[in-house]
C-alpha positions in Angstrom: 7.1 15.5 1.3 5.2 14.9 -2.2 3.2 12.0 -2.0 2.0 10.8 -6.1 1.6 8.4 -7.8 3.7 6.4 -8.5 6.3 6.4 -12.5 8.0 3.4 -14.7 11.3 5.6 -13.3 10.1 4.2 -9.2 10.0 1.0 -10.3 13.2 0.4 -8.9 12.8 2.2 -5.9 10.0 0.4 -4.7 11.0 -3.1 -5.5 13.8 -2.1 -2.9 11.3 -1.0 -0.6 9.0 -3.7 -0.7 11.8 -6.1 0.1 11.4 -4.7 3.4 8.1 -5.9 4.2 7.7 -8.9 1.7 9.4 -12.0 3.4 11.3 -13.5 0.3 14.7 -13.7 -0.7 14.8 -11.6 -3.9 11.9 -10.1 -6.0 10.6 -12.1 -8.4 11.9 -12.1 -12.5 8.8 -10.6 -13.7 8.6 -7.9 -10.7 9.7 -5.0 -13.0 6.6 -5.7 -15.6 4.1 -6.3 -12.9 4.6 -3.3 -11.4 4.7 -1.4 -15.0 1.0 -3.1 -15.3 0.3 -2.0 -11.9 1.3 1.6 -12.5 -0.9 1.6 -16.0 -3.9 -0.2 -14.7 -7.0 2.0 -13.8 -8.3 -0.7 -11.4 -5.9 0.3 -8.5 -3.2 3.1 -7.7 0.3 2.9 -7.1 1.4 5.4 -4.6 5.3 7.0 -3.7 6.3 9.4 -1.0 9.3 11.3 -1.6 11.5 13.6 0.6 14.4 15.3 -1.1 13.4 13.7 -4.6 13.5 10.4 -2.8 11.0 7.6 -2.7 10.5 6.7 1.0 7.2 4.8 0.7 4.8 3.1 -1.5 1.6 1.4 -1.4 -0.6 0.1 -4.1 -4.3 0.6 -3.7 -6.6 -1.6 -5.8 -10.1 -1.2 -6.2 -12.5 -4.1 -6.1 -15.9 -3.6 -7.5 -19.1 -4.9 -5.3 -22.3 -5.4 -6.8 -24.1 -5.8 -3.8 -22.9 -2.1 -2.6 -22.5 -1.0 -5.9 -19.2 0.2 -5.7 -16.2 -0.9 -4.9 -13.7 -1.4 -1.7 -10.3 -0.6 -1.1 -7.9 -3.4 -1.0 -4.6 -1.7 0.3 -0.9 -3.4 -0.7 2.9 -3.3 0.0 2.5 -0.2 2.2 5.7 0.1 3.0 8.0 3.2 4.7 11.8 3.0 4.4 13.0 1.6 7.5 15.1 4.8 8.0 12.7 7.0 7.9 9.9 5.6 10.2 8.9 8.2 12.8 8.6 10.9 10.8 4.6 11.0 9.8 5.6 9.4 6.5 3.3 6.9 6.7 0.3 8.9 8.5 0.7 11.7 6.0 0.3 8.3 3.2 -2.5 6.1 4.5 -4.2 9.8 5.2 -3.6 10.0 1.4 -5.2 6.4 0.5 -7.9 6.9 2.8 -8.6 10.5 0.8 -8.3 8.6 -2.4 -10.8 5.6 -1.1 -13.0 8.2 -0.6 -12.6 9.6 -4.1 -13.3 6.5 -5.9 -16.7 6.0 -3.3 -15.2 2.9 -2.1 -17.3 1.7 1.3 -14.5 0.5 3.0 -10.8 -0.2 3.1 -8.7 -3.4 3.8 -5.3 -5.0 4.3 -4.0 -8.1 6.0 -0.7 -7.7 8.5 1.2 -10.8 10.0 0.0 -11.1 13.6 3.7 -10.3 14.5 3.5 -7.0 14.1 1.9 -5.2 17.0 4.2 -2.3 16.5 1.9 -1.5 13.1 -1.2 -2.6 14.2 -1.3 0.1 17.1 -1.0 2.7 14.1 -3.3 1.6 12.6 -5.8 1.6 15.2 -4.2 5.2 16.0 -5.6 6.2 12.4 -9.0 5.0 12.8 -9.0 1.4 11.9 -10.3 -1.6 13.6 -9.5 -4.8 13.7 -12.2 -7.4 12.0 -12.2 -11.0 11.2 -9.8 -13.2 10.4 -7.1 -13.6 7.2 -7.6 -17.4 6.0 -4.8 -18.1 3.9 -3.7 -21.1 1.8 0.0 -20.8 0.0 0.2 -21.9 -3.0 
C-alpha cells in the first residue's frame, strides 16, 4: 500500500469514496474544483491510499493556525476507507500517516467530529490513541 498525496487524476476516486461517508444524495456541482483547490492549497493535505494502483482511502488534513500556541492544529476531513476493504490496516497505516504529518507541520493537536452513531469507528480511534473531548455544536445551514 502507497499512501501520497493525493493528484487532479484522484479526483474521481475520492468523490466516489467520500460518498460513503458523507450523507447526501450526490456530490455537489462544484465538487471536482473544490477538491482541485484542495489538492493545490498549502493550508491542508489531501491524502490517497492505494493497493494495486487503486485509491482505497482519502482524508484531507487542514491546518489551522493558532496564535495563542503559535502554531497550528490538525483539523482532519472525509477520512474515509472503501467499504471493501475495511479490515485490512488501511486506515491504521493512514491516520498513522496524518498523525506523522501533524507532527511534521508542529501542529499541537489533532481533531475531527464523527456522528455519535458510529461506535464501530470511535473504538478505533480510541485504539490509536485518541480520546474523546467535548462536544460538536452544530447549526446547518
Amino acid at each position: 500500500m502507497d499512501i501520497t498525496p493525493a493528484a487532479k487524476e484522484d479526483i474521481a476516486s475520492i468523490l466516489t469514496l467520500q460518498s460513503q461517508i458523507y450523507r447526501v444524495q450526490s456530490v455537489a456541482e462544484n465538487a471536482t474544483e473544490t477538491l482541485q483547490n484542495l489538492i493545490a492549497n498549502d493550508s491542508c493535505t489531501v491524502l490517497v491510499a492505494r493497493a494495486g494502483g487503486k485509491v482505497v482511502a482519502t482524508a484531507t488534513i487542514f491546518y489551522l493556525p493558532i496564535p495563542t500556541h503559535g502554531k497550528p492544529y490538525a483539523l482532519l476531513e472525509g477520512i474515509v476507507v472503501d467499504e471493501n476493504q475495511r479490515g485490512k490496516g488501511i486506515g491504521t497505516a493512514l491516520s498513522k500517516k496524518i498523525i506523522e504529518m501533524a507532527k511534521e507541520k508542529n501542529c499541537y493537536k489533532i481533531i475531527f467530529t464523527s456522528g455519535m452513531d458510529r461506535a464501530d469507528i470511535h473504538k478505533f480511534y480510541e485504539s490509536l490513541g485518541f480520546k474523546k473531548w467535548g462536544l460538536e455544536f452544530r447549526m446547518d445551514l
